[in-house]
N, C-alpha and C positions, 0 to 999 in steps of 0.2 A: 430651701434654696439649693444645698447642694444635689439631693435627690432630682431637681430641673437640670442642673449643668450636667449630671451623671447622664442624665435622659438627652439632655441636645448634645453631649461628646458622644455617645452611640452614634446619634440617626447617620453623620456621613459613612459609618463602617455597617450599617446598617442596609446602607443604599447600596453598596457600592455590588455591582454585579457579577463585575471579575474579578479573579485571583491568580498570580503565580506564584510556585514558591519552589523551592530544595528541599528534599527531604528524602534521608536514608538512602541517597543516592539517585532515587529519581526526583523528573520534573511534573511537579506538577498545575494543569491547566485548569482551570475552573470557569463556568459561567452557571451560575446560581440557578437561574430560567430554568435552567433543563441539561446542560453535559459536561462532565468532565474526564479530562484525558491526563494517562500518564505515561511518562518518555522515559527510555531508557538510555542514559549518553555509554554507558559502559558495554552497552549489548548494541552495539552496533545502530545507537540513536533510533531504535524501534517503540515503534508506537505500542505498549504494553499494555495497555488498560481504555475502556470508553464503556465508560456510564451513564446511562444517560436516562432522565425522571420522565418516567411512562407511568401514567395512571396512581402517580404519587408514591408512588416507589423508584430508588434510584436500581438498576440494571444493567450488569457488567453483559457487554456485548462480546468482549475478544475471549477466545478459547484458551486457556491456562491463563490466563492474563499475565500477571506479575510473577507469575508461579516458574522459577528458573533452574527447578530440583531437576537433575537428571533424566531423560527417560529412553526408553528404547523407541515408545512412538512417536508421532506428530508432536515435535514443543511447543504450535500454532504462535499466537500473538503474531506481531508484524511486521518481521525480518526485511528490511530494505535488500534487494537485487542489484549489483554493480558488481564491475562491468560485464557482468553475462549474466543474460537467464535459463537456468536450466545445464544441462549437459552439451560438451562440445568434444567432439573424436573424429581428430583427422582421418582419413581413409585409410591409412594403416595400420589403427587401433579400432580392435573391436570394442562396440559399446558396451558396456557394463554396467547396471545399474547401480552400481555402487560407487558410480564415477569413477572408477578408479584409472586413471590413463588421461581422463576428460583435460585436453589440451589444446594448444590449435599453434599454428605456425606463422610465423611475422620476420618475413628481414633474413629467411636463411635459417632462423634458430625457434626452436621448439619451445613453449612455452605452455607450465602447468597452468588449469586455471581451475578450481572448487565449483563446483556444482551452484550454481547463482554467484557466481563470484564472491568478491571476497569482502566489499566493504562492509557486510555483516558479521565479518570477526573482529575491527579493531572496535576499544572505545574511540567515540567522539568528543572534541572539544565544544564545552560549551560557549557559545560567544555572547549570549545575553538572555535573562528572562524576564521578562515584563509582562504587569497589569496595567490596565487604562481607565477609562470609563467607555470604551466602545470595545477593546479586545484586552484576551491576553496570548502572550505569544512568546518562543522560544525558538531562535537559531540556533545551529551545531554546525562545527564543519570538521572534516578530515579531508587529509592531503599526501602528495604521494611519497614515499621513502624510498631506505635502500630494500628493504623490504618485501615493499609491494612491487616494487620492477622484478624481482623475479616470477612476479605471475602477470606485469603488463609494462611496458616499457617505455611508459608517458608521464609526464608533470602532469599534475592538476590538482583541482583542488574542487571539495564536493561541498555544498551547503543545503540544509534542511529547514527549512523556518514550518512551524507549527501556529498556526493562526485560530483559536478559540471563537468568534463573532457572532452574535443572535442564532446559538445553538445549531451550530454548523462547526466542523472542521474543517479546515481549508488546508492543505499543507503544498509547499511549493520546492522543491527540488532544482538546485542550479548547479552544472557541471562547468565548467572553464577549463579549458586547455591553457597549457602553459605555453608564454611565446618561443619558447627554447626548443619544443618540439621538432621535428625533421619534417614529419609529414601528417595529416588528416588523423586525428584520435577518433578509434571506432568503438564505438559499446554499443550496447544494451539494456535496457531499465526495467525494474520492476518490485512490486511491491508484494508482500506474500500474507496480505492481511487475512485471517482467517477468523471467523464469525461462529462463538460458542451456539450450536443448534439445543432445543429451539429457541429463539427469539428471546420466550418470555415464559419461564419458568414453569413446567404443568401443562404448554400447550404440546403441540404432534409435531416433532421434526421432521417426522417423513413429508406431512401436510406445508408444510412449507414449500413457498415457491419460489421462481427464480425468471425474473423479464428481462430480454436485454438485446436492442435494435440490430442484431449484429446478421452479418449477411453471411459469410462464410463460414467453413472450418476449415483448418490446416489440418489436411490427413498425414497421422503418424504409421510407423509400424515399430509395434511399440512405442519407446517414448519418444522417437527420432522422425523426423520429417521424411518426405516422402517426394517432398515438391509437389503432390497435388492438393486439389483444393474441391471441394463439394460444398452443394449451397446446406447452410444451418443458419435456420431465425430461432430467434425465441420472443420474437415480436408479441406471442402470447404466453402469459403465466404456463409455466411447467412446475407440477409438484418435484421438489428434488429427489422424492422413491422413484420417480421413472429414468431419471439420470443415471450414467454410469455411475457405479461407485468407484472410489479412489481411482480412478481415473482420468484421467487430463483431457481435456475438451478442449482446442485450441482456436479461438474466434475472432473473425476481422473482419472486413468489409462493412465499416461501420460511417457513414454517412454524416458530419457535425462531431458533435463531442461523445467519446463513448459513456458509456454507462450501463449500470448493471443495477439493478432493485433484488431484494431479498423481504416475503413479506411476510409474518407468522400469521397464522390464523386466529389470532389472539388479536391481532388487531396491530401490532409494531411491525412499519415497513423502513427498512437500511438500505439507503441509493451509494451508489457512489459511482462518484464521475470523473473523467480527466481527459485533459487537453494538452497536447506539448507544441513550446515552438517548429518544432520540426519535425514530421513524421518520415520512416524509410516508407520507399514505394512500395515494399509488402512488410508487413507485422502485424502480429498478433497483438490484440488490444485485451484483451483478457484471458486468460488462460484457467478455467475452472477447474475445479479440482475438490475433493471433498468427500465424506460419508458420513449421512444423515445420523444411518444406526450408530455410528460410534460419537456425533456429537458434534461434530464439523462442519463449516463449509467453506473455503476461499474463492473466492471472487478472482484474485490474483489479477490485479491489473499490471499490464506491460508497457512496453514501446521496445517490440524485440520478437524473438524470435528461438526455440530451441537448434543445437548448433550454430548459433548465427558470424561466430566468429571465426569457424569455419568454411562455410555457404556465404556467408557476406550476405546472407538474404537478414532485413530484421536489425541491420545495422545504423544507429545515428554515427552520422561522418561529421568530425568538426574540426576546421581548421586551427591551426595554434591562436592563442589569442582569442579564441571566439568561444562562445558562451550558449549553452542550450537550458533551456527551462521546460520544467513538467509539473503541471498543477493538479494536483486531486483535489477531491470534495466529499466530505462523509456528511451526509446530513440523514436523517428521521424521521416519520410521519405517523399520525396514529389515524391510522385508516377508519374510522370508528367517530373521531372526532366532527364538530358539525363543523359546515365549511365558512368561514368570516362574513360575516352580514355584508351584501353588497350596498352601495350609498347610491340609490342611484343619482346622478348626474343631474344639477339643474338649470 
């Protein structure tokens, strides 16, 4: 008898799909099926870790993952962008690659801004983690100081929710302006997800490829825009050896929702997609970037633009009181796999 009640007190923790939990300072998200993810609140609410069960082994996708030891190169993992992407230098400061000057001008007065901006240096508040029987999920938010007005001179306040569901990530990003504002709050968004090469452990990173609907390119010289534009698809797989290496490839002209696919030749394909309430009438919707040989690739999804707070080109405009949203989507596919019996129709 008690070995029966030992057995039916399992089966509902047995069932149970999803998980959230704290631990050692991150969060983490589980769905038993197939991926789990983990959040950093301290490192600027970045997504650190995604694992996910290919071929019966679990598969750490993000480049250093949780790994937050020092380094001189790429720390990869997936630093959120706010409110700038990339480098901004008024016309009287020369560009630097090292950012160094990277500022722009608002109201009369000169203002520093870090190379992607800056919500990736504070920690974030956690405001709740939860499992269900359909998701599990995690909000954060950060908000502005005395602080952060020296590098942007608006109220507001930023939220992340992390949404785990039928082996998808789903994550949704909400900016709000403060009503106290003067005038229109301008930024920039992006995400600087970067994908440990290759895919799946033993296959060819170089052989790996890269699809993604996009119509143009923002021509730079060097890493600064140029204001022109020249047409680039990758409407057909490109192995990423043909790609520039660590090089920034700046892509827009994207038609619906963008997106971008990464497929190993092992048979693991990584989409990711994203949609915002409001898009500027020019930005870059992905910004690649990456080298095979050394292990990498970023996707780097946007809604923005290099300089943009500068050029004003790449900028979301929001009134005080009003609220803008950005939804990304990581999901996975095993190319290999046979495709769902169709039923036909009777």
């Amino acid at each position: 008898m008690k070995a029966l009640l030992a057995l039916l007190l399992a089966l509902p923790l047995a069932a149970q799909r999803y998980s959230a939990a704290g631990e050692r300072g991150f969060i983490e998200l589980g769905d038993n099926e197939g991926m789990r993810v983990t959040i950093s609140p301290e490192h600027g609410a970045e997504l650190c870790g995604v694992k996910v069960l290919f071929r019966e082994q679990w598969r750490q996708l993000i480049y250093r993952a949780c790994d937050y030891t020092p380094t001189k190169a790429w720390a990869g993992r997936a630093p959120w962008l706010w409110p700038a992407t990339a480098r901004n230098f008024p016309a009287d400061v020369p560009p630097a690659e090292d950012s160094a000057g990277s500022s722009y001008d608002y109201r009369g007065k000169r203002y520093p801004m870090p190379i992607h901006g800056f919500a990736r240096d504070h920690a974030w508040k956690v405001e709740s983690v939860h499992a269900g029987p359909a998701s599990a999920r995690a909000v954060l938010s950060l908000g502005d100081t005395a602080e952060t007005r020296r590098f942007y001179p608006f109220g507001w306040r930023l939220e992340i929710e992390y949404t785990l569901a039928q082996r998808e990530l789903l994550i949704e990003m909400r900016v709000r302006a403060s009503n106290q504002n003067m005038d229109e709050m301008f930024f920039s968004a992006g995400n600087h997800i970067t994908f440990r090469l290759p895919l799946v452990e033993g296959s060819n990173a170089a052989a790996v490829t890269l699809q993604s609907p996009s119509a143009i390119e923002y021509v730079k010289n060097g890493f600064m825009p140029t204001g022109a534009k020249r047409p680039y698809s990758l409407g057909r797989p490109a192995a990423l050896a043909t790609l520039p290496r660590a090089q920034a490839v700046t892509l827009g002209g994207y038609r619906g929702d963008a997106w971008m696919t990464l497929s190993d030749p092992a048979g693991l394909a990584v989409t990711i997609t994203h949609q915002a309430s409001s898009l500027p009438e020019e930005a870059c919707l992905f910004n690649m970037w990456g080298d095979a040989a050394a292990g990498y690739f970023s996707p780097e999804p946007w809604v923005g633009l290099q300089n943009s707070l500068v050029s004003g080109k790449g900028l979301v405009m929001l009134k005080p009181g009003a609220e803008w949203t950005w939804r990304l989507r990581l999901s996975t596919l095993d190319l290999e796999a046979p495709a769902p019996r169709q039923v036909p129709a009777r």
